[in-house]
N, C-alpha and C positions, 0 to 999 in steps of 0.2 A: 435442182434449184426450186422445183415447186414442192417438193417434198418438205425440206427443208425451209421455205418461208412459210408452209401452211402449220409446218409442227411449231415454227415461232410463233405464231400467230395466235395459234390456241394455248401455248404455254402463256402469254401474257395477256390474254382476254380473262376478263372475273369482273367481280363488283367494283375493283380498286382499281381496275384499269387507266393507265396514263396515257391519253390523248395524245403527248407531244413525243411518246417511242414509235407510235401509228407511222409518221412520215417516214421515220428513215427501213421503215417495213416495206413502205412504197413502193419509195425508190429501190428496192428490191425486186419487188414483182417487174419493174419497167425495165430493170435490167435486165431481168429473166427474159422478158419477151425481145430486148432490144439482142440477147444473144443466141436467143430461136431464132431471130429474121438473121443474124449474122452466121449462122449454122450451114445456110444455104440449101437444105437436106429438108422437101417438102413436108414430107409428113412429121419430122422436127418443127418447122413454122408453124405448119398448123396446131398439133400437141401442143408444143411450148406457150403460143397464144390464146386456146382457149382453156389451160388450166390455170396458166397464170392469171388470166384475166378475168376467170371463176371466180377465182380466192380473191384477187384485188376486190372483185364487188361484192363478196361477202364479208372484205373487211370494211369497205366502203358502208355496208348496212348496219355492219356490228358498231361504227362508230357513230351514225344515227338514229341507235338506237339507244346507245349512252346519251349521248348528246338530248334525245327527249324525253330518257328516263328521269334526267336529275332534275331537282327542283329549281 
């Protein structure tokens, strides 16, 4: 799961990047961790939570970074 929303992630990051595909990216990461905590298998919750929750804040960044790039 983190694999796979991080490769999405970067495939649509650029100059031209659309703000309103970010959310349902989200909700992707929140699922990823909603299904590490559903795993049960600790070192799954922990892995699952702190990669997903990496890349959630590096998209979190990347889109305040857009957001003060543009005029």
């Amino acid at each position: 799961m983190v694999a796979g929303n991080a490769l999405l992630l970067f495939i649509m990051r650029g100059p031209n990047a659309d703000l309103r595909l970010f959310l349902p990216i989200g909700t992707l990461f929140i699922a990823g961790i909603v299904s590490a905590f559903l795993s049960k298998i600790v070192t799954g919750i922990i892995l699952g939570t702190v990669l997903n929750g990496g890349v959630l804040g590096f998209m979190y960044f990347l889109v305040l970074a857009i957001g003060i790039g543009e005029p």
